[in-house]
TORNU-107953 format. One record per residue (C-alpha): residue in three letters; z, y negated, x. Coordinates in Angstrom, 2 decimals. Last residue first. Example, Ala and Ser with C-alpha at 12.3 -4.5 7.8 and 13.67 -1.06 7.14 Angstrom:
# TORNU-107953
<site><type>SER</type><up>7.14</up><north>1.06</north><east>13.67</east></site>
<site><type>ALA</type><up>7.80</up><north>4.50</north><east>12.30</east></site>
END
This chain:
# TORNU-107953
<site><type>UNK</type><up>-2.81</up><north>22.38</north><east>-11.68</east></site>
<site><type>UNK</type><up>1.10</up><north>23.41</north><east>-12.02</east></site>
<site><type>UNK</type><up>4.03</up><north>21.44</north><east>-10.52</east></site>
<site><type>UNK</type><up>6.08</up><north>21.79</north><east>-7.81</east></site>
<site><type>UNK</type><up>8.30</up><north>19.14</north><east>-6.05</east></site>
<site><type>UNK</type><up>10.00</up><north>19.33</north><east>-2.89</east></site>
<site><type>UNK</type><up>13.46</up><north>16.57</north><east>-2.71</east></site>
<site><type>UNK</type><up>14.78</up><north>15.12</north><east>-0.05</east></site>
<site><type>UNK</type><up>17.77</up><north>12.57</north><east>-1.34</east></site>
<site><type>UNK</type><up>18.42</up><north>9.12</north><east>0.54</east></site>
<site><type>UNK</type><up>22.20</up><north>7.43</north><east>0.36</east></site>
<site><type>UNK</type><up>23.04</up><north>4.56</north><east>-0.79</east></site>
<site><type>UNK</type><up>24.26</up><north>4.78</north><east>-3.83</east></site>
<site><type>UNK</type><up>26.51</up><north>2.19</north><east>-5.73</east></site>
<site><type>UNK</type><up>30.01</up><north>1.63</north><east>-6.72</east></site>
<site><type>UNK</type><up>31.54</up><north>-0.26</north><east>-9.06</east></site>
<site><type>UNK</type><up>31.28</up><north>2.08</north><east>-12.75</east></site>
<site><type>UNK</type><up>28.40</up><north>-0.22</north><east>-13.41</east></site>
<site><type>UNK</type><up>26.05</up><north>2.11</north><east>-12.17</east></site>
<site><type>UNK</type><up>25.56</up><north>-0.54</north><east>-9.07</east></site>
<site><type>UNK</type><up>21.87</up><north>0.30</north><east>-7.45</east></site>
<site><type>UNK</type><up>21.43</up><north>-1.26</north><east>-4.20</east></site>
<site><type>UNK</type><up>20.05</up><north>1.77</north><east>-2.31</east></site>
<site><type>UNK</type><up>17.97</up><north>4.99</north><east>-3.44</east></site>
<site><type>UNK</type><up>15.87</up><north>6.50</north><east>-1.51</east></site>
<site><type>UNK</type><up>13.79</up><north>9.17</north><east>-2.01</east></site>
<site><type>UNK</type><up>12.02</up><north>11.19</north><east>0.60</east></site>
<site><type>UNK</type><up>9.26</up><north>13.52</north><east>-0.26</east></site>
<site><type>UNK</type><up>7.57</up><north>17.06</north><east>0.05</east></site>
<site><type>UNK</type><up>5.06</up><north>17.72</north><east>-2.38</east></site>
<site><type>UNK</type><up>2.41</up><north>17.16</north><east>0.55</east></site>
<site><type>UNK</type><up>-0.92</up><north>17.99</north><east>-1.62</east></site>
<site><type>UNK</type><up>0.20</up><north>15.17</north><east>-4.52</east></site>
<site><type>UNK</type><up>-1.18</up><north>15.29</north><east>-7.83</east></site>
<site><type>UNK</type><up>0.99</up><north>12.92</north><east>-8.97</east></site>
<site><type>UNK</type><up>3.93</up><north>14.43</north><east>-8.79</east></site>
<site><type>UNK</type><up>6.83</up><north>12.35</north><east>-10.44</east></site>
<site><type>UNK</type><up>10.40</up><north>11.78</north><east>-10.19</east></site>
<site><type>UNK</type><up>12.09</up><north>10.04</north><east>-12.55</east></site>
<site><type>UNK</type><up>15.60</up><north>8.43</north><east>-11.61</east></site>
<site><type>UNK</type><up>17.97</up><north>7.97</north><east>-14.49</east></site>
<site><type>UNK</type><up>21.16</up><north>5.12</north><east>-14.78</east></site>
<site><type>UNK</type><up>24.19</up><north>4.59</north><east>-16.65</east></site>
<site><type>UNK</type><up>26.21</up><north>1.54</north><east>-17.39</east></site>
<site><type>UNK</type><up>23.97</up><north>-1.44</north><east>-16.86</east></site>
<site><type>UNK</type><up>21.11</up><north>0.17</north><east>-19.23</east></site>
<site><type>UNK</type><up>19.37</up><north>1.57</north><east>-15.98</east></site>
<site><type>UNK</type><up>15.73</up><north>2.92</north><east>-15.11</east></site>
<site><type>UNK</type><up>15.14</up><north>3.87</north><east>-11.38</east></site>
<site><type>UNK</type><up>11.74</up><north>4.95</north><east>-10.31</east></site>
<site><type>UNK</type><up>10.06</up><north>7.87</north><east>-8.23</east></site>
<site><type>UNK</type><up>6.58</up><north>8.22</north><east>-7.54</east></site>
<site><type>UNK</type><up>5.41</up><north>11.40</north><east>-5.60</east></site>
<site><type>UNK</type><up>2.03</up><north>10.68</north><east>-4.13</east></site>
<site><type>UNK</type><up>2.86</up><north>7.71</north><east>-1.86</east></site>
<site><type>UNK</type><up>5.72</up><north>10.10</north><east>-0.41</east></site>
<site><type>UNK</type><up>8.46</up><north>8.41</north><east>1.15</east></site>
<site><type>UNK</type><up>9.99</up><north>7.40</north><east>-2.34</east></site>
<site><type>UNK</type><up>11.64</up><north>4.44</north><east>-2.73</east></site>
<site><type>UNK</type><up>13.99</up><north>3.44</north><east>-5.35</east></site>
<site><type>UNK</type><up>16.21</up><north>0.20</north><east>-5.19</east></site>
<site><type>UNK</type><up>13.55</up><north>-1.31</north><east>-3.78</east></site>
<site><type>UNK</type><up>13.76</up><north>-3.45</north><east>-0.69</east></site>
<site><type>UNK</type><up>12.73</up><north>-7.26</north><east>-0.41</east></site>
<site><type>UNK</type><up>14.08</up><north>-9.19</north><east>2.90</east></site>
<site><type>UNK</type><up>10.56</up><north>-10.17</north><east>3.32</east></site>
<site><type>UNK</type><up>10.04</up><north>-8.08</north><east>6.51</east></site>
<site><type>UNK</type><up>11.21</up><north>-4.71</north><east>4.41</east></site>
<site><type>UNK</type><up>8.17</up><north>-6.03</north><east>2.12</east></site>
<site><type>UNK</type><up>5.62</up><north>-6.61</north><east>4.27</east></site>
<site><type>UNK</type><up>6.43</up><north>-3.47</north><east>5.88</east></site>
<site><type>UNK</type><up>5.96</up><north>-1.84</north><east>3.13</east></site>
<site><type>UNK</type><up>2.60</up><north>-3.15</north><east>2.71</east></site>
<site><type>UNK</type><up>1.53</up><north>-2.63</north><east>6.64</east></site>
<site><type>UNK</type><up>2.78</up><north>1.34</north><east>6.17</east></site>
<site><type>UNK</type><up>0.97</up><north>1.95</north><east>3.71</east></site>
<site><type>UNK</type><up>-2.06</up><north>0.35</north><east>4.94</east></site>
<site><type>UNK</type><up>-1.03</up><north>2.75</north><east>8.20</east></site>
<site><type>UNK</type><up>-0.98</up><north>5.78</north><east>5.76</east></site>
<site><type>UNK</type><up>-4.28</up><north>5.37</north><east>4.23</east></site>
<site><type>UNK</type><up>-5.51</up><north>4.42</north><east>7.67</east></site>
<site><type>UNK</type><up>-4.52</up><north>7.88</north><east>8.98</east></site>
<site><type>UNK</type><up>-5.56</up><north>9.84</north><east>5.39</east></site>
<site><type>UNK</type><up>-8.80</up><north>9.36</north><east>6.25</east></site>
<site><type>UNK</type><up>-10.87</up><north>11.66</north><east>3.43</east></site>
<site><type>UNK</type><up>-13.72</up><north>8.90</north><east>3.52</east></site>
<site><type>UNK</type><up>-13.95</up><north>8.11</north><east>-0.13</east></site>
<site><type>UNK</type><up>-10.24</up><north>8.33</north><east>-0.63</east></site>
<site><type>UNK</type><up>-9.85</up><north>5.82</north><east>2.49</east></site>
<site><type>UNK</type><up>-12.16</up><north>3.43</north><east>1.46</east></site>
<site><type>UNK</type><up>-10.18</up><north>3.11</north><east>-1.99</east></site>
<site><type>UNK</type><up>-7.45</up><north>1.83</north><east>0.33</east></site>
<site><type>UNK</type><up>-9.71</up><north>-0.44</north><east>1.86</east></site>
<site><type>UNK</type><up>-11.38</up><north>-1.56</north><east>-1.50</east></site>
<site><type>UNK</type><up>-7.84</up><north>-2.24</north><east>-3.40</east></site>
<site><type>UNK</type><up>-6.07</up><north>-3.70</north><east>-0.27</east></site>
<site><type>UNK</type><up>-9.18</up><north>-6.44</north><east>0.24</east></site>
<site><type>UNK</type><up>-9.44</up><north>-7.93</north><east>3.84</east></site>
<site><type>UNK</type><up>-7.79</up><north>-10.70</north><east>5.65</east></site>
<site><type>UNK</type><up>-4.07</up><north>-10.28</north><east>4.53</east></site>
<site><type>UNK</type><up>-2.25</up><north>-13.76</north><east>3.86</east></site>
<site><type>UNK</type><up>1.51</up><north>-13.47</north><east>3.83</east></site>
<site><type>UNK</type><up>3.89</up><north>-16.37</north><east>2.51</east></site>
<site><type>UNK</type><up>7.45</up><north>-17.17</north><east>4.27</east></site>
<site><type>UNK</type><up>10.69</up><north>-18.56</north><east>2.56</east></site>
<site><type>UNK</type><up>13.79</up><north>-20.13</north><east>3.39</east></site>
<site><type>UNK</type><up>11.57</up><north>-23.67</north><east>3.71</east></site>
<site><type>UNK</type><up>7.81</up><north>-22.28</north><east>4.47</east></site>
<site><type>UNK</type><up>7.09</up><north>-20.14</north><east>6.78</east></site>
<site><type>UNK</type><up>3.52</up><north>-18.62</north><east>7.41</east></site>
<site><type>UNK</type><up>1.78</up><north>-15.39</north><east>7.88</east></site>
<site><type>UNK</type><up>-1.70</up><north>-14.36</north><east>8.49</east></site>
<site><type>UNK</type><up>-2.55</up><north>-10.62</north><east>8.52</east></site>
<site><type>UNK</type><up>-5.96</up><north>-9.56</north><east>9.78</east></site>
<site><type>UNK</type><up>-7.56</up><north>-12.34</north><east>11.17</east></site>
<site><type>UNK</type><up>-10.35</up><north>-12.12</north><east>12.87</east></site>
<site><type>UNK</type><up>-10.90</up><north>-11.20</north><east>16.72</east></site>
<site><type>UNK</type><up>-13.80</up><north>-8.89</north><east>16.67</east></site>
<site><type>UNK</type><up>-10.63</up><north>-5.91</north><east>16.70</east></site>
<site><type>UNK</type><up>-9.19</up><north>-6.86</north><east>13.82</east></site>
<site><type>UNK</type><up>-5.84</up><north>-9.02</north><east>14.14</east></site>
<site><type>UNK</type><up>-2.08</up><north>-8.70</north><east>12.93</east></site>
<site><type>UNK</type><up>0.54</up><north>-11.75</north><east>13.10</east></site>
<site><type>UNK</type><up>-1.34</up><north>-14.49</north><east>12.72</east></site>
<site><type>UNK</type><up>0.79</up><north>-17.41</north><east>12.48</east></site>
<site><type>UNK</type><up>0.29</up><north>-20.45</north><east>10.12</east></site>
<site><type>UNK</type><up>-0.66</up><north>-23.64</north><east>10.60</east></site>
<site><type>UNK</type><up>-4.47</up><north>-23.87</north><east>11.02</east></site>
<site><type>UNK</type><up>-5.95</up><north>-20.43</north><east>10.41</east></site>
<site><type>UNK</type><up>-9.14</up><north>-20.01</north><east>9.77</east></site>
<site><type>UNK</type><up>-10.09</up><north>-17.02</north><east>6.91</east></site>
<site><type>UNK</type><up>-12.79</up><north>-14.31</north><east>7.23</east></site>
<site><type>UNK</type><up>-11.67</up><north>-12.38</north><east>3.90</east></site>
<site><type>UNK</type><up>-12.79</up><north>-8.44</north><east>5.19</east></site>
<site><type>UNK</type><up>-14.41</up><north>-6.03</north><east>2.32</east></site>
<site><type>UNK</type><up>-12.61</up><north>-2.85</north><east>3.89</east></site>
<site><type>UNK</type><up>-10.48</up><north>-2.59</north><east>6.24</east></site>
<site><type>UNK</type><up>-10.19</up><north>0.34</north><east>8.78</east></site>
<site><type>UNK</type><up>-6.61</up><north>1.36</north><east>10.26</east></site>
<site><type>UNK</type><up>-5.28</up><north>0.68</north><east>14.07</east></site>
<site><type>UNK</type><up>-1.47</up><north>-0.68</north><east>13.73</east></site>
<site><type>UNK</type><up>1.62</up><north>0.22</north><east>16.19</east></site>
<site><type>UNK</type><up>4.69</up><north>-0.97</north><east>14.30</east></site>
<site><type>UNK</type><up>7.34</up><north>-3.36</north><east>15.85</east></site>
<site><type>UNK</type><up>6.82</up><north>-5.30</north><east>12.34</east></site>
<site><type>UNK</type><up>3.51</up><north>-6.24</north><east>13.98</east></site>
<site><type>UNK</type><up>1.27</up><north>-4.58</north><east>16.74</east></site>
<site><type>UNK</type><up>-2.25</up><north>-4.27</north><east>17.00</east></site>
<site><type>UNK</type><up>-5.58</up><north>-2.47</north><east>15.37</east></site>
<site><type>UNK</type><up>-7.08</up><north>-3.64</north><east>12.58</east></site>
<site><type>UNK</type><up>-10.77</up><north>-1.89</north><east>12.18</east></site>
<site><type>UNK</type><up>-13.27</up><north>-4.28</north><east>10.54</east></site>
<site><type>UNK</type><up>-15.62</up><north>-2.78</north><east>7.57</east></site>
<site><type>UNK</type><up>-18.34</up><north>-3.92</north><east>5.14</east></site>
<site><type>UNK</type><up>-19.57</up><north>-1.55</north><east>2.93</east></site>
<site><type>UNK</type><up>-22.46</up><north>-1.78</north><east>1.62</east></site>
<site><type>UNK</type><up>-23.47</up><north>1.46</north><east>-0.97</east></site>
<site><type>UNK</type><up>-21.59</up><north>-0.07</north><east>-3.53</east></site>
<site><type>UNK</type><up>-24.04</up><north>-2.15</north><east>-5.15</east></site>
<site><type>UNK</type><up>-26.96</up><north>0.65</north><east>-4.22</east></site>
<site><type>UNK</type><up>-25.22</up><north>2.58</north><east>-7.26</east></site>
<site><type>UNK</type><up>-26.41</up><north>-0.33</north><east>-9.34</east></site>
<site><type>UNK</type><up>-24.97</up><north>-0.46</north><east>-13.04</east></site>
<site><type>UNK</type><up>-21.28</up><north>0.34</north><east>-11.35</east></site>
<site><type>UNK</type><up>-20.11</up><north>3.89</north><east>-12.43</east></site>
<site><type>UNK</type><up>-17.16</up><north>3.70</north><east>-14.88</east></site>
<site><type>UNK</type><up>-14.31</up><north>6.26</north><east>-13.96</east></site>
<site><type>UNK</type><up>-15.87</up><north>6.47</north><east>-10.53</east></site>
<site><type>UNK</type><up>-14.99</up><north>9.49</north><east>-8.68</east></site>
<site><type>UNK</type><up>-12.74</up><north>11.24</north><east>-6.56</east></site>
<site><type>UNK</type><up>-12.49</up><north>14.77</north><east>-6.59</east></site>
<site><type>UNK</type><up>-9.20</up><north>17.17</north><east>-5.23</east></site>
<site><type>UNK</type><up>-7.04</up><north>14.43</north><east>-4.22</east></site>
<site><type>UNK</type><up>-8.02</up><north>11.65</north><east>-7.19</east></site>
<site><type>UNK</type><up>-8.81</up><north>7.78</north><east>-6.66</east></site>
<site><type>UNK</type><up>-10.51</up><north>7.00</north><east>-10.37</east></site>
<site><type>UNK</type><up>-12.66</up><north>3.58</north><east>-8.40</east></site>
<site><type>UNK</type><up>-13.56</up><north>1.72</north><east>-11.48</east></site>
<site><type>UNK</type><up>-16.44</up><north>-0.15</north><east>-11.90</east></site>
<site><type>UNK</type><up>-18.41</up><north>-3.66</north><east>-10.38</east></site>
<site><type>UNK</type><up>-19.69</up><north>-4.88</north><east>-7.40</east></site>
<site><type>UNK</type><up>-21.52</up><north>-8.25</north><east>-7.83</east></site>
<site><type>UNK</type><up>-18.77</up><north>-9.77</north><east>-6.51</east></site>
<site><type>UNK</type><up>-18.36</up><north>-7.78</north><east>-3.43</east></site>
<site><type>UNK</type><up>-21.38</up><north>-9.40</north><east>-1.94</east></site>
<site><type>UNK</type><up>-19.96</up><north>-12.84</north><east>-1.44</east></site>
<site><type>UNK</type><up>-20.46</up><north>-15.90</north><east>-3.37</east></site>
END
């Protein structure tokens, strides 16, 4: 069994104040924190983040695309038929948690980054994306009309990005094209 295990809680994530929603029993649960810093290429992006609660894995027929710097993998991938499966070597939740805790907005980014990149890689694309990890924006249809909600979530940047591609109305054509958008909202 491994240490993060015994960790329990919720992380709350929030701009201003994070803060545990539910405090572990043990405060001195949380206070190890094991960390490997990914740095390399993949998805023609430059990569160098910190990752938190690492999953040492050997690899045997699969190809590791992203390392840390000690060597371990980061981000394992491997094909399979049409299809392709991705392993990442660390927890998403507790790095990108990590990154709250330590005000780095860098690595918050660059996980970003790696998981959307995932995605693009995978052939998957939303039909709504929003630049802006803080502003969430989603596409509800009914096969003959559609809505996109914005949202603010708090964020400090309220500048964003959304894209919308893919999306048939139903009338025959679709949208394509990406819409900047600043939000304001009221604390």
């Amino acid at each position: 069994m491994t240490q993060r295990i015994m960790r329990s809680g919720v992380w709350v994530p929030s701009l201003k104040n994070p803060k545990w929603a539910f405090p572990p029993d043990s405060p001195d649960a949380e206070s190890v924190v094991i960390r490997r810093t990914v740095r390399g290429t993949a998805f023609g992006l430059d990569f160098n983040f910190s990752a938190v609660s690492p999953r040492p894995c050997v690899t045997t027929s699969s190809e590791v695309v992203l390392k840390t710097v000690s060597g371990e993998p980061a981000l394992v991938r491997r094909r399979v038929g049409k299809g392709q499966v991705f392993l990442l070597g660390f927890c998403v939740q507790d790095s990108y948690f990590q990154t709250w805790k330590d005000n780095d907005e860098t690595s918050r980014e660059q996980l970003r980054r790696l998981l959307h990149s995932l995605t693009e890689d995978a052939g998957l694309h939303a039909h709504v994306y929003s630049s802006n990890p803080d502003i969430e924006a989603a596409l509800r249809t009914n096969g003959k009309e559609g809505f996109v909600f914005v949202i603010n979530h708090e964020a400090e940047k309220p500048e964003t990005q959304v894209r919308m591609a893919d999306w048939d109305s139903g009338s025959g054509g679709s949208s394509t094209s990406p819409t900047n958008m600043r939000s304001s909202s009221t604390r």
